[in-house]
C-alpha positions as CSV (number, residue, x, y, z in Angstrom):
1,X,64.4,183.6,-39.7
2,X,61.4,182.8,-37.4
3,X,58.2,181.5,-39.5
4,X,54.6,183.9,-38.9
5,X,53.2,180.5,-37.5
6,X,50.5,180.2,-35.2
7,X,50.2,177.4,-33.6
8,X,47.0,176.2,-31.6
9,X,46.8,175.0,-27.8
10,X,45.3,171.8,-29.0
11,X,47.9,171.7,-31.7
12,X,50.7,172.3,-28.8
13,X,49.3,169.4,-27.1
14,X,49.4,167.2,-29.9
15,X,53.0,167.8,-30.7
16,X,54.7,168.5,-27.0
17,X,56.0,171.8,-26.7
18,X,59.5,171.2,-27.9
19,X,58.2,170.3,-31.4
20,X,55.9,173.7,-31.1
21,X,58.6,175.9,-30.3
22,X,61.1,174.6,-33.0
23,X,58.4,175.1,-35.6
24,X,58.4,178.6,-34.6
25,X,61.4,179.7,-34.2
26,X,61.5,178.1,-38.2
27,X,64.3,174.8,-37.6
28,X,61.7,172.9,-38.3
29,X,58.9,174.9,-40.8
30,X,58.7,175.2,-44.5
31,X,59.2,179.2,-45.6
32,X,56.8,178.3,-48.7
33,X,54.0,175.5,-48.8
34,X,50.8,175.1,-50.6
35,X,47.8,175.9,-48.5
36,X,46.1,172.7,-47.4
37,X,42.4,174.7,-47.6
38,X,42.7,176.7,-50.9
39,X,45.7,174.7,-52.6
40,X,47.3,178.3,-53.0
41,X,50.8,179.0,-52.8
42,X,51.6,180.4,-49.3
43,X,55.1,181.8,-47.7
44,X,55.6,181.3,-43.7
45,X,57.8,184.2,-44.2
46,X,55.6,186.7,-45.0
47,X,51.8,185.8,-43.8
48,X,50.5,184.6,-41.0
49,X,50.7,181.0,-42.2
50,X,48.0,178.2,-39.0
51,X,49.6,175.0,-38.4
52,X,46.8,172.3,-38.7
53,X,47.7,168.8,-37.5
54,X,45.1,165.9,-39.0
55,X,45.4,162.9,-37.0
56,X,43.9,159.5,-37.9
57,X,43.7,156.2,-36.1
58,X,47.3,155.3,-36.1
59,X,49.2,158.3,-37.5
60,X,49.1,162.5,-37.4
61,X,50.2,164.9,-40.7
62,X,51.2,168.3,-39.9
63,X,49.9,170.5,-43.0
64,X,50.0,174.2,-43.1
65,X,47.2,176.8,-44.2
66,X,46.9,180.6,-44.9
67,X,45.8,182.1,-41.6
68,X,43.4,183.6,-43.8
69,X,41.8,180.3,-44.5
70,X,42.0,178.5,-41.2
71,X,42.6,178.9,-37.6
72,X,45.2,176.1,-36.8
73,X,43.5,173.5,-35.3
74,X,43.5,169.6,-35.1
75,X,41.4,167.4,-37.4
76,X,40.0,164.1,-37.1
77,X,40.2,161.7,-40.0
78,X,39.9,158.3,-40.9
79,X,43.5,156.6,-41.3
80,X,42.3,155.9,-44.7
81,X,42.3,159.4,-45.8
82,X,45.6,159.9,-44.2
83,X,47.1,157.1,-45.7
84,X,48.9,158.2,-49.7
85,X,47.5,161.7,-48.6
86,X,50.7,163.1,-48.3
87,X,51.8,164.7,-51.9
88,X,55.0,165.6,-50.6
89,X,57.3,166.0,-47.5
90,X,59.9,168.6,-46.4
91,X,63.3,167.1,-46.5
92,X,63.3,167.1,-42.8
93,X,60.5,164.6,-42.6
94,X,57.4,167.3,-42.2
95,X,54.7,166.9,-44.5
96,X,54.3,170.6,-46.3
97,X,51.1,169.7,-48.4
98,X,47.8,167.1,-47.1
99,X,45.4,166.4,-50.0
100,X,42.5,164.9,-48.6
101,X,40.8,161.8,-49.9
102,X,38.2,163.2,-48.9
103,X,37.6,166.5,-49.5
104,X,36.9,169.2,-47.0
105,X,34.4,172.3,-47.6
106,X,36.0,175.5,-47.6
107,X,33.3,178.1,-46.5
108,X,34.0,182.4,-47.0
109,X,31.7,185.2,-45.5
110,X,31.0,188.3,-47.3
111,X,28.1,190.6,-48.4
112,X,26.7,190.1,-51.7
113,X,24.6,193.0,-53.5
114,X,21.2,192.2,-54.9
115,X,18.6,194.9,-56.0
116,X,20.2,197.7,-54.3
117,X,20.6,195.8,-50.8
118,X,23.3,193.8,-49.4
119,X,23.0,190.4,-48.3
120,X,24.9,188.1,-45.5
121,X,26.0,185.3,-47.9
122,X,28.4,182.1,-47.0
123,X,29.9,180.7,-50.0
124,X,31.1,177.3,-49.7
125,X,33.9,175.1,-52.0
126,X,35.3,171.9,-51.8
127,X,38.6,171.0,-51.3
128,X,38.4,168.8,-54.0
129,X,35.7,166.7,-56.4
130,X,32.8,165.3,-54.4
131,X,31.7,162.2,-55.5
132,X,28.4,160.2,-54.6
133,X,29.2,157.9,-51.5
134,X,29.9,154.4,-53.1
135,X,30.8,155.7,-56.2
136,X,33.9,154.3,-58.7
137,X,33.6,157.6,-60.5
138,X,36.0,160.1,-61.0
139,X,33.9,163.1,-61.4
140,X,32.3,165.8,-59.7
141,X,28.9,165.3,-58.1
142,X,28.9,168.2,-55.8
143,X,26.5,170.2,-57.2
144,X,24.1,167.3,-58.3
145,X,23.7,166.4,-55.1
146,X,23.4,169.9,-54.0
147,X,20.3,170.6,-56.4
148,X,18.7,166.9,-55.3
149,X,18.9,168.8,-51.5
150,X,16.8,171.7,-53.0
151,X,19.4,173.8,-53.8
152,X,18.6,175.7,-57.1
153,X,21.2,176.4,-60.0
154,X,22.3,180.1,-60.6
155,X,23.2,181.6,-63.7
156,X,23.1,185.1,-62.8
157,X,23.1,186.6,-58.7
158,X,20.4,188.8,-59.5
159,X,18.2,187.0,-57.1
160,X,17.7,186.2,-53.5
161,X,17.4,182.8,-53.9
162,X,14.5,181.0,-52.5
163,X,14.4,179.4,-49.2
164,X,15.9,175.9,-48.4
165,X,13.4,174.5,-45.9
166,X,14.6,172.8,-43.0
167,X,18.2,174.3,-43.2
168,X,19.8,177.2,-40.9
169,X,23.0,178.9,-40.5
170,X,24.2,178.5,-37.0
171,X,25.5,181.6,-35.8
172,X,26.4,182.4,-31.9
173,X,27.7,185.1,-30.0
174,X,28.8,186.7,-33.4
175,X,30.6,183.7,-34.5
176,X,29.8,181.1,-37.3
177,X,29.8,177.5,-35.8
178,X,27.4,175.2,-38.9
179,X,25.2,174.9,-41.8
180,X,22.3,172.5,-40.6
181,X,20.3,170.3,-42.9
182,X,17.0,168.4,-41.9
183,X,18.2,164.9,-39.5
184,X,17.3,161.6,-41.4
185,X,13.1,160.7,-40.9
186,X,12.1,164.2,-39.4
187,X,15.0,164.1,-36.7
188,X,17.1,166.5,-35.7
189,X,19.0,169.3,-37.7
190,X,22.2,167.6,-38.3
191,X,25.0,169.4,-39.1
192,X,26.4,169.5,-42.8
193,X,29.4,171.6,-42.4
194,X,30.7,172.6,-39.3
195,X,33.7,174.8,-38.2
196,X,36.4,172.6,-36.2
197,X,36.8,176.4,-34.7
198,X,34.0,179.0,-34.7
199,X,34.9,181.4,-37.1
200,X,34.4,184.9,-36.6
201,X,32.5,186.9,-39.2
202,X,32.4,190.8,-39.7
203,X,30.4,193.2,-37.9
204,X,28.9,194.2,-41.1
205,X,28.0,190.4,-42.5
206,X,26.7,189.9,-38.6
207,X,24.0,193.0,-38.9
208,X,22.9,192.2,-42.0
209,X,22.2,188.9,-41.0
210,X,20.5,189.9,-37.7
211,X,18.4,192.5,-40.3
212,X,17.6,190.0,-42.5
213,X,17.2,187.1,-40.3
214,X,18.6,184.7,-43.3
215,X,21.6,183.9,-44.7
216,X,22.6,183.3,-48.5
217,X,24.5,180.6,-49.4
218,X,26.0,179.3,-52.8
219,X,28.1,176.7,-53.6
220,X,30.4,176.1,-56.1
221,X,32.7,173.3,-57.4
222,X,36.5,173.1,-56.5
223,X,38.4,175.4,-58.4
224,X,35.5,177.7,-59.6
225,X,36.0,180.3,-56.8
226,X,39.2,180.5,-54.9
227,X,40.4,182.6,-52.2
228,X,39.2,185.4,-52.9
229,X,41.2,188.5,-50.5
230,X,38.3,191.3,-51.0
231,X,34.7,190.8,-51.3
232,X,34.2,192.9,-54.9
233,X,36.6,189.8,-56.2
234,X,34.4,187.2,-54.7
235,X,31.6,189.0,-56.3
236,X,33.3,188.7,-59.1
237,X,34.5,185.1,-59.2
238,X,30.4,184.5,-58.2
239,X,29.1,186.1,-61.4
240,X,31.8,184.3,-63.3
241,X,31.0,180.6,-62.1
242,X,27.3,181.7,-62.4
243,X,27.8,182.5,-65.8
244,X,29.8,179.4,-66.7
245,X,26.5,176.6,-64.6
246,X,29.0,176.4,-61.8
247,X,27.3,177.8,-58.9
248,X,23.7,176.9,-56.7
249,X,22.2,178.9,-53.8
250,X,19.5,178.7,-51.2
251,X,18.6,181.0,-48.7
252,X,18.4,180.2,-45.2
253,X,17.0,181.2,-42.0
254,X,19.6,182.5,-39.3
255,X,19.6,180.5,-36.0
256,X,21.4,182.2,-33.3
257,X,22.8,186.0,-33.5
């Protein structure tokens, strides 16, 4: 049965066109898999299911995603993090799962409600722990660091939260492209997460944010959120990691439209 792949022109490219159209016609595709952004179970069968090729120095891994988590795309990494990242490989040689040493943000649009009015809000979670660069530890640093960046903790989204100088959201011809933070010594806005593909927010998030000329953003460790398929359950799993000191937010000033 032919898989609900997409798969990318720069993904095409990577793998030659034969590879491409095997994958979808399904010789060569997993029908289930575990979604290499949100870790969820996903079934090539019945959703629309990216192809996302990560290629290091020496070697490439073919993962697979929830369309509904990412566009399929190609990703740059170090050979390091591809190296033991494989957790395990389809019996015809195709890696079904990628676990990052590294892990990668995971970043979800939707409109929060605060006093009455809704708000454009990005809420971002990692792939996986985030430790403190150099560090032996096997912990979870993320939001640490987060708070030492100004973010403030959140026990209850009751709040706008106040306003992270020196950060934007990046937004441009309706499409989210980064999250700037302040450049090193007073330089440039560098970016601290940005989208290997613009992604393309709702018409709703996208006036709201044009009204408000700010976005919100929290952040929350991996596992405390998920992937979350309507925004009252985001709101939901929010107010929960809120309520359990796993969440931070800042608000931010919208660059772009």
């Amino acid at each position: 049965m032919p898989r609900m792949l997409d798969v990318s022109d720069d993904v095409r490219a990577e793998i030659g066109d034969e590879e491409a159209d095997r994958l979808l016609a399904g010789e060569n595709a997993p029908g289930s898999y575990d979604c290499t952004s949100c870790r969820t179970p996903g079934d090539s069968e019945q959703e629309r299911t990216s192809t996302v090729l990560f290629i290091g120095d020496e070697t490439a891994v073919l993962a697979f995603a929830h369309a509904t988590c990412l566009p399929s795309q190609v990703v740059q990494v170090t050979e390091e993090q591809l190296q033991g990242a494989v957790r395990s490989i389809h019996p015809d040689g195709i890696p079904t799962e990628f676990v990052p040493e590294q892990a990668v943000l995971g970043v979800t649009s939707g409109l929060v409600l605060i006093n009455g009015e809704l708000h454009p809000a990005l809420v971002v979670e990692p792939t996986g722990p985030i430790v403190r660069p150099g560090s032996t530890d096997i912990g979870d640093d993320f939001l640490p660091l987060l708070i030492e960046q100004g973010f403030m903790p959140v026990t209850a989204v009751n709040a706008v939260p106040p306003v992270l100088h020196g950060w934007s959201v990046l937004l441009a011809m309706g499409q989210l492209h980064a999250v700037l933070q302040p450049g090193t010594g007073g330089g440039s806005p560098v970016a601290w997460w940005q989208a290997h593909q613009a992604l393309q927010v709702a018409e709703s998030w996208r006036s709201a944010a044009n009204k408000h000329q700010q976005v919100l953003l929290f952040a929350a460790p991996v596992g405390s959120i998920g992937r979350q398929p309507r925004e009252d359950l985001l709101r939901d799993a929010l107010d929960k990691a809120a309520a359990n000191g796993k969440l931070v937010a800042a608000t931010m000033p919208l660059a772009g439209t």
